[in-house]
C-alpha positions as CSV (number, residue, x, y, z in Angstrom):
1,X,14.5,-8.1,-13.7
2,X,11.1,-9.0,-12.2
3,X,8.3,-10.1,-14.2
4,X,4.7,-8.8,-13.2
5,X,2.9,-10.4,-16.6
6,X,3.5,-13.0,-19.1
7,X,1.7,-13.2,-22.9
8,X,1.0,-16.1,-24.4
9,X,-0.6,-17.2,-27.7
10,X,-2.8,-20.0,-28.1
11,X,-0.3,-22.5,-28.2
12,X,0.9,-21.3,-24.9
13,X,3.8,-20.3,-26.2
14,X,5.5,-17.1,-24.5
15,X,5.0,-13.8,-26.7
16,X,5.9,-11.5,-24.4
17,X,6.2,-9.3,-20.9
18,X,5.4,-6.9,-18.5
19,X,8.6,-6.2,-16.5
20,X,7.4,-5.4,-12.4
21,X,8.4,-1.7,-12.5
22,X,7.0,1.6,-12.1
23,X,6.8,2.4,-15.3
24,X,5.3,-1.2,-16.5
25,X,8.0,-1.4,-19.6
26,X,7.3,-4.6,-21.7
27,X,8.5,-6.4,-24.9
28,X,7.1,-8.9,-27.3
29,X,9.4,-11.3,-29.3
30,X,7.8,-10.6,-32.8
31,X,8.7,-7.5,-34.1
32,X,5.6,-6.7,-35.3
33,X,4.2,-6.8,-32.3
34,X,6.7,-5.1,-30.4
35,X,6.3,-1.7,-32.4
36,X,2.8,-1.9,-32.0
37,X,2.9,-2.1,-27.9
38,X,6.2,0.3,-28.0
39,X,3.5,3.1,-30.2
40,X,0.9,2.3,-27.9
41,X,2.6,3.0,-25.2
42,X,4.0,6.6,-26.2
43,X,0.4,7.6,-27.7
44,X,-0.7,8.2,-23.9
45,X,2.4,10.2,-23.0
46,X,3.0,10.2,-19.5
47,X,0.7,7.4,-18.3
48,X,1.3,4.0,-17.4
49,X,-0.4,1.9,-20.1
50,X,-1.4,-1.5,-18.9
51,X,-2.4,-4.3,-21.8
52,X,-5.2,-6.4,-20.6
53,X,-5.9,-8.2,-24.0
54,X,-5.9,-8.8,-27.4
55,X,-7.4,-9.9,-30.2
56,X,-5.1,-12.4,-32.3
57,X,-3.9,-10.2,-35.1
58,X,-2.5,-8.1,-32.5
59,X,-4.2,-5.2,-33.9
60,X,-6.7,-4.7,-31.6
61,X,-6.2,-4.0,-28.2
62,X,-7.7,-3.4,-24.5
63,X,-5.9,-1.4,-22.1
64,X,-6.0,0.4,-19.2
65,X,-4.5,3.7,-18.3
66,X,-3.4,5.4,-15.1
67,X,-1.4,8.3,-13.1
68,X,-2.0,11.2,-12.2
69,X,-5.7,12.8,-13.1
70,X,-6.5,9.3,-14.2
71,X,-9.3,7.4,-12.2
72,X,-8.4,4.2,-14.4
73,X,-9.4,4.5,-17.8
74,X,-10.4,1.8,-20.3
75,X,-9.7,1.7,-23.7
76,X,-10.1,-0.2,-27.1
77,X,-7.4,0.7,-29.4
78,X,-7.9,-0.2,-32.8
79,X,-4.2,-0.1,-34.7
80,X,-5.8,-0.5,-38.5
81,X,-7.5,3.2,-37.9
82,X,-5.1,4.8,-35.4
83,X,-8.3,5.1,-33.0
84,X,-8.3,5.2,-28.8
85,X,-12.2,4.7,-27.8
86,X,-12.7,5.0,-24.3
87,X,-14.8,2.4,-22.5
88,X,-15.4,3.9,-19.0
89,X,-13.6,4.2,-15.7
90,X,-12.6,1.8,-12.8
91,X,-13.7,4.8,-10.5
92,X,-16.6,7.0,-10.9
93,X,-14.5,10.4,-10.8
94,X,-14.1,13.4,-13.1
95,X,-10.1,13.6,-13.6
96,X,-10.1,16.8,-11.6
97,X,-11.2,15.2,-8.2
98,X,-8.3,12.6,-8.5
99,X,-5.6,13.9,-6.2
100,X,-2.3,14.7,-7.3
101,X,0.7,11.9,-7.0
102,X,4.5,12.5,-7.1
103,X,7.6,10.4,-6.1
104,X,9.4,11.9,-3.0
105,X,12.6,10.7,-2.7
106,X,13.9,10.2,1.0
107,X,16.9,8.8,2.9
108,X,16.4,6.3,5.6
109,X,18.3,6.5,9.1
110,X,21.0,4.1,8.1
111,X,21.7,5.8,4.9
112,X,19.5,3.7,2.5
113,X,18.2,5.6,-0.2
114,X,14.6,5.1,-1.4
115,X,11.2,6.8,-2.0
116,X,7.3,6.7,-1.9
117,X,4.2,7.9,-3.6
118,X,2.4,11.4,-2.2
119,X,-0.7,12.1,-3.2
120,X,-2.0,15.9,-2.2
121,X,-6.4,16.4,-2.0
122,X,-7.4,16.7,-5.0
123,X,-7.1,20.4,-6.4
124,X,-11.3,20.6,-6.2
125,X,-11.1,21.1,-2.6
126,X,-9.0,23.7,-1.7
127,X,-8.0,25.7,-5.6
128,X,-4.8,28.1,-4.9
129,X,-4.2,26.8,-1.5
130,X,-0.6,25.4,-1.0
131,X,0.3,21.9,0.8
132,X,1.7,22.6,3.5
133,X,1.1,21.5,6.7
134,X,-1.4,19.0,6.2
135,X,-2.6,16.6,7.8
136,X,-1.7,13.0,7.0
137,X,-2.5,9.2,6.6
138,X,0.7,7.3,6.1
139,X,-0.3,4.3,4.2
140,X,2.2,1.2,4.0
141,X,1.6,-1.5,1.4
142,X,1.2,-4.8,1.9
143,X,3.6,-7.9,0.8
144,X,5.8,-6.8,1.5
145,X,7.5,-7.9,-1.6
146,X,5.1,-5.1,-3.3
147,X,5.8,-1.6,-4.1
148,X,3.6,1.5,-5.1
149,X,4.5,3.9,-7.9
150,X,2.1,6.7,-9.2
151,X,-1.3,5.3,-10.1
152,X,-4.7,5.2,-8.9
153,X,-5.0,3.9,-5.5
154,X,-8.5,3.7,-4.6
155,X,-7.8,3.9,-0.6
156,X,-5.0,6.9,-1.0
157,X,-7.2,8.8,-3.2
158,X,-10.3,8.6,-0.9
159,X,-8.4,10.2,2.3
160,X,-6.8,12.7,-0.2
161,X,-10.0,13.7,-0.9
162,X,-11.0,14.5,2.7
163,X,-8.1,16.6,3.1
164,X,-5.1,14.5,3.5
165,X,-2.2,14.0,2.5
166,X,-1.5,10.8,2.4
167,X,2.3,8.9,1.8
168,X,3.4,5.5,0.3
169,X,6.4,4.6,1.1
170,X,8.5,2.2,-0.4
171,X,10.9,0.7,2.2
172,X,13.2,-1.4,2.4
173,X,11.7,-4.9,1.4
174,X,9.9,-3.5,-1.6
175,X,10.2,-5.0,-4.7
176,X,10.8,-2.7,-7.8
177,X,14.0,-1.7,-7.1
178,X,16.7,-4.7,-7.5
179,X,17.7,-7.8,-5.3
180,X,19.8,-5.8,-3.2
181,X,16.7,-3.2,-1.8
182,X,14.5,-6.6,-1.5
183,X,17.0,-8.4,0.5
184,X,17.9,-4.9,2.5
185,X,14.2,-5.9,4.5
186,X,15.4,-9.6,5.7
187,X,15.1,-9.5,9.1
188,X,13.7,-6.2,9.5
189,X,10.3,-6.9,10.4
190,X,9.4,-4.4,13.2
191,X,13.0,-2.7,12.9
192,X,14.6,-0.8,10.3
193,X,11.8,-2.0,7.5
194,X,9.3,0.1,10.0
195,X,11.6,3.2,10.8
196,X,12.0,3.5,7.0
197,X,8.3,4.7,7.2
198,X,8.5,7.3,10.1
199,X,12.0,8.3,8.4
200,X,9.4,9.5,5.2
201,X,7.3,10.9,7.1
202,X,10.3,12.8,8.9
203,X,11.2,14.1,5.7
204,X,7.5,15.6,5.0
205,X,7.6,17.7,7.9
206,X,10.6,18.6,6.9
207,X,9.8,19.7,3.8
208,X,6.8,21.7,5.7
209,X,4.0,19.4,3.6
210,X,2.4,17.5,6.7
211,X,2.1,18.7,9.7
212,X,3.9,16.1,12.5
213,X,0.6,16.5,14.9
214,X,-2.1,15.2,12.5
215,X,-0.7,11.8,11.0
216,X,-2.6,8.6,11.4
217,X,-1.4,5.0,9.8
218,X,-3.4,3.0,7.8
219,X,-2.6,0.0,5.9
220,X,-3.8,-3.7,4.9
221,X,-1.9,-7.3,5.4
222,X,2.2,-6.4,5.5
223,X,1.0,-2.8,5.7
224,X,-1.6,-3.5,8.8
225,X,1.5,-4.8,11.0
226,X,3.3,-1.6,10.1
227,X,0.2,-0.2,11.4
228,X,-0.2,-1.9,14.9
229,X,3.3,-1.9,14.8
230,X,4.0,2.2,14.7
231,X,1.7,2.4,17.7
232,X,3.3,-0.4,19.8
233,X,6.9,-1.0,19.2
234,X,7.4,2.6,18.1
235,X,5.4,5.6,20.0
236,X,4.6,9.5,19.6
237,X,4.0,9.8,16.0
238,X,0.7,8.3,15.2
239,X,-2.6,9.9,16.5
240,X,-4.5,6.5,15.6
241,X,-3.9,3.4,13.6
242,X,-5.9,1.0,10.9
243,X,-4.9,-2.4,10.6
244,X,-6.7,-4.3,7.9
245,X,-5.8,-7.8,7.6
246,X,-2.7,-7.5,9.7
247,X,-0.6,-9.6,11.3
248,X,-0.2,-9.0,15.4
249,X,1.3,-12.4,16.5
250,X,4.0,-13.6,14.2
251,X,4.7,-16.6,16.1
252,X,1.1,-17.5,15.8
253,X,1.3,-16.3,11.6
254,X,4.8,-18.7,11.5
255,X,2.9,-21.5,13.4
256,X,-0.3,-21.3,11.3
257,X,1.6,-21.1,7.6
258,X,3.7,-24.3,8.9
259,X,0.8,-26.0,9.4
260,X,-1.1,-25.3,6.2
261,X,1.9,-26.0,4.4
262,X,2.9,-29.5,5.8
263,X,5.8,-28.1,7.2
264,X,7.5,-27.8,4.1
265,X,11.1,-27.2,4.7
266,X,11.6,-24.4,1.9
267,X,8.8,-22.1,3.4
268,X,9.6,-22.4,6.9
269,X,13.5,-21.9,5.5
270,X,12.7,-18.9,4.0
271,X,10.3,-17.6,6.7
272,X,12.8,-17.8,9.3
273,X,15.4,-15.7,6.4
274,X,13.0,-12.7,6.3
275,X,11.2,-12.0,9.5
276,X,13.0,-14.2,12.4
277,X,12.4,-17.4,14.6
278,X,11.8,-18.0,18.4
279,X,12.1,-15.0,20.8
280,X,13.0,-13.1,17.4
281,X,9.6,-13.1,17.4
282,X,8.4,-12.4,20.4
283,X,10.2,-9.2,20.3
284,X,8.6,-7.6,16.9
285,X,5.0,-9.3,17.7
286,X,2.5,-6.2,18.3
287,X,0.6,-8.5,20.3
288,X,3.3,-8.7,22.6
289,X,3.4,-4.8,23.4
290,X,-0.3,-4.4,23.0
291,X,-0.1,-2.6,26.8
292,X,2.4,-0.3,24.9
293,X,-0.1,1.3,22.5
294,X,-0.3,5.4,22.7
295,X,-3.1,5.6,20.2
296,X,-7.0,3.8,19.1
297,X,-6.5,1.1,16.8
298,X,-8.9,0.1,14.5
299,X,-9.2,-3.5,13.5
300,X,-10.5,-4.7,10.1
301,X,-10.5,-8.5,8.9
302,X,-12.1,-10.3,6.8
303,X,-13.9,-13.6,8.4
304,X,-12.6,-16.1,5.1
305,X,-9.3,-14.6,4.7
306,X,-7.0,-17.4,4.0
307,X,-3.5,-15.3,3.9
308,X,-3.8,-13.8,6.9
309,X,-5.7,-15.8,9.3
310,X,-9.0,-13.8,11.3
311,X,-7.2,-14.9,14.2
312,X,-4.6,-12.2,13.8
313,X,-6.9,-10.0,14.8
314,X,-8.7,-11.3,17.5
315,X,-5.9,-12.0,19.2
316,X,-4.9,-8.1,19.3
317,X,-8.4,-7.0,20.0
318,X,-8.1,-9.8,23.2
319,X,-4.5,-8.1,24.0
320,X,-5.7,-4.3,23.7
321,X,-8.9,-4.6,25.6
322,X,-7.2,-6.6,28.4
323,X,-4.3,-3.7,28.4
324,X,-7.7,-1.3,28.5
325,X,-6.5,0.4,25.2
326,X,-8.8,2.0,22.9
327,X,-9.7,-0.4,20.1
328,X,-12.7,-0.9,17.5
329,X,-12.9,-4.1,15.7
330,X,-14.8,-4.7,12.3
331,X,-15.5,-7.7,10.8
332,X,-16.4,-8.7,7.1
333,X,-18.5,-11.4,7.0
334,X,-17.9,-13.8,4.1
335,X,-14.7,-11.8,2.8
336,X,-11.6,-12.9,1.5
337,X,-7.9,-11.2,2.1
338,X,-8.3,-8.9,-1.1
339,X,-11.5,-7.5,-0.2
340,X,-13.0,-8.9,-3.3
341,X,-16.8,-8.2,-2.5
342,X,-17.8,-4.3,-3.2
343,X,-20.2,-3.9,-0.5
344,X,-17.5,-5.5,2.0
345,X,-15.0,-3.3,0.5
346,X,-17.2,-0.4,1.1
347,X,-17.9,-1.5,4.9
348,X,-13.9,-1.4,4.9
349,X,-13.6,2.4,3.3
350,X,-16.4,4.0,5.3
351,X,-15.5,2.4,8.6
352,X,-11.5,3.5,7.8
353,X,-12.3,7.0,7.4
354,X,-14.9,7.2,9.5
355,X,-12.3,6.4,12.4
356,X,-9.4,8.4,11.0
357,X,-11.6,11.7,10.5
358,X,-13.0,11.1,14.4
359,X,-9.2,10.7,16.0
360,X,-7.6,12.8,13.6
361,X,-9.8,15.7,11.9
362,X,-8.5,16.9,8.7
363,X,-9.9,20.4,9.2
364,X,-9.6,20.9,13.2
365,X,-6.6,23.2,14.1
366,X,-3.9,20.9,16.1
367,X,-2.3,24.1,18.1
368,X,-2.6,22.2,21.6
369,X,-1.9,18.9,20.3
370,X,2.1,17.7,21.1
371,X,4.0,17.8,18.5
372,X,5.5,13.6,18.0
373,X,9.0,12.8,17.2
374,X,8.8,11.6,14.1
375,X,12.0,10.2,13.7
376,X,11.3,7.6,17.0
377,X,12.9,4.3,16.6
378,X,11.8,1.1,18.1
């Protein structure tokens, strides 16, 4: 069982947890409390009820809400009077412009079973219109021991509302789902970890929801080198790419973590355990196949970003333009890895759908375009 959040009282001792799951289950130790959280919890149905804080009779509460037709809602619950007050939203949105989210199940080339998060434009824009062939923004997350499960994503729901459909997916690697999906990923940087998401996105068309012409991959940290990896270790199924944050060199990531660690033995042990070593390298490094690209990449990074170093990404902008590929580069002056500012984080948005909407419309009819093979492996 993994643990996303820990209570404690003020002595520090432990009262209770969040367990790292879709659903966000928890317990507390004293009963008392317990039954209050468990109540809580049900009073709001189907949502995912996060607990931010407390007071310390436990009997009056700040949570947050999500899923779907929730733009993040805040609420003080007050147990002695049975009373949910809302406080306002993360997101300025009326629930009806929040797209729709559901869990699509899927089954990787090799078998693996797994799934990801769909979310459809919101009903607002197109009332009685089905989903079906739409087009799409495939949108990796980063980690990638992370996962995403049916809540508010800020980045999802603003393609969704420009007419995409945009996918989630939760391969191989992800945590969420045991020991034995985690450890699935070792290794499979650049190989079956990225075919996992083209093998979602095979099973949309499929299903007749997206249309295989009109899909572009965006995605931050982890998630940016599954974007500048489906455009130049794999090829014909993107029509344009977003890396934010993300990783093109890996020998250069390996290198640079070593360093700022002191070469410490259990990092570098465990580096070489889930990605690779030596020529390993080399072989999964975007960077490396940057003359291989079949589609504009956009580049996003933020200058003070201390995960993922900026370097990442001049590097691949050096690589690209010296290959004489199409490539934009942004950067975010005075920005961190998580985008912490709001104007930066802004500059981010506009500039990633900006790019996306010019390379691949979400209302221009893609009869001439080819049609990609969305099962393509590396």
């Amino acid at each position: 069982m993994a643990i996303d959040r820990v209570f404690q009282d003020s002595g520090h001792r432990l009262t209770g947890y969040i367990e790292r799951t879709a659903a966000g289950n928890g317990h507390f130790f004293d009963p008392r409390q317990d039954k209050v959280y468990q109540t809580t919890r049900r009073a709001f149905g189907d949502k995912r009820v996060l607990l931010t804080d407390s007071n310390a009779g436990f009997d009056r509460l700040l949570v947050k809400t999500e899923g779907p037709g929730d733009p993040e809602t805040w609420w003080l619950i007050n147990i002695a009077t049975g009373h949910a007050d809302p406080l306002g939203y993360s997101y300025d949105l009326a629930p009806g412009n929040v797209g729709p989210m559901t869990m699509v199940p899927f089954t990787a080339a090799d078998g693996l079973k797994m799934e990801g998060v769909l979310t459809l434009p919101p009903v607002t824009l197109a009332p009685g219109r089905p989903a079906k062939g739409l087009p799409a923004v495939i949108l990796p997350h980063g980690g990638p021991a992370a996962y995403d499960d049916i809540r508010f994503d800020w980045i999802a729901q603003a393609f969704a509302w420009r007419g995409y459909a945009v996918f989630q997916p939760n391969f191989r690697g992800s945590t969420g789902y045991g020991v034995a999906f985690q450890q699935a990923g070792d290794g499979e940087w650049g190989r079956k970890m990225q075919t996992d998401i083209s093998d979602g996105l095979a099973e949309l068309v499929r299903q007749g929801v997206v249309d295989p012409r009109r899909v572009c991959i965006v995605g931050a940290s982890y998630g940016g080198y599954a974007a500048l990896a489906g455009v130049t270790l794999q090829h014909g199924i993107y029509r344009c790419a977003v890396a934010i944050a993300g990783i093109g060199d890996l020998g250069r990531m390996i290198a640079d973590d070593t360093t700022a660690s002191n070469s410490d033995r259990m990092l570098i042990r465990n580096l070489k355990r889930e990605i690779g070593s030596g020529r390993d390298l080399q072989a999964i490094s975007p960077v490396r196949f940057a003359d291989k690209a079949d589609a504009p990449i956009l580049l996003i990074h933020g200058k003070d970003d201390t995960v993922v170093n900026f370097n990442q990404s001049t590097l691949m902008a050096d690589a690209l333009r010296r290959a004489g590929k199409p490539v934009e580069f942004v950067t975010l002056l005075a920005e961190d890895h998580w985008l912490s500012k709001g104007e930066t984080r802004l500059q981010m948005l506009q500039a990633s759908v900006e790019f996306v909407t010019r390379h691949n419309p979400p209302d221009a009819p893609a009869s001439n375009l080819p049609v990609p093979a969305t099962s393509a492996h590396p």
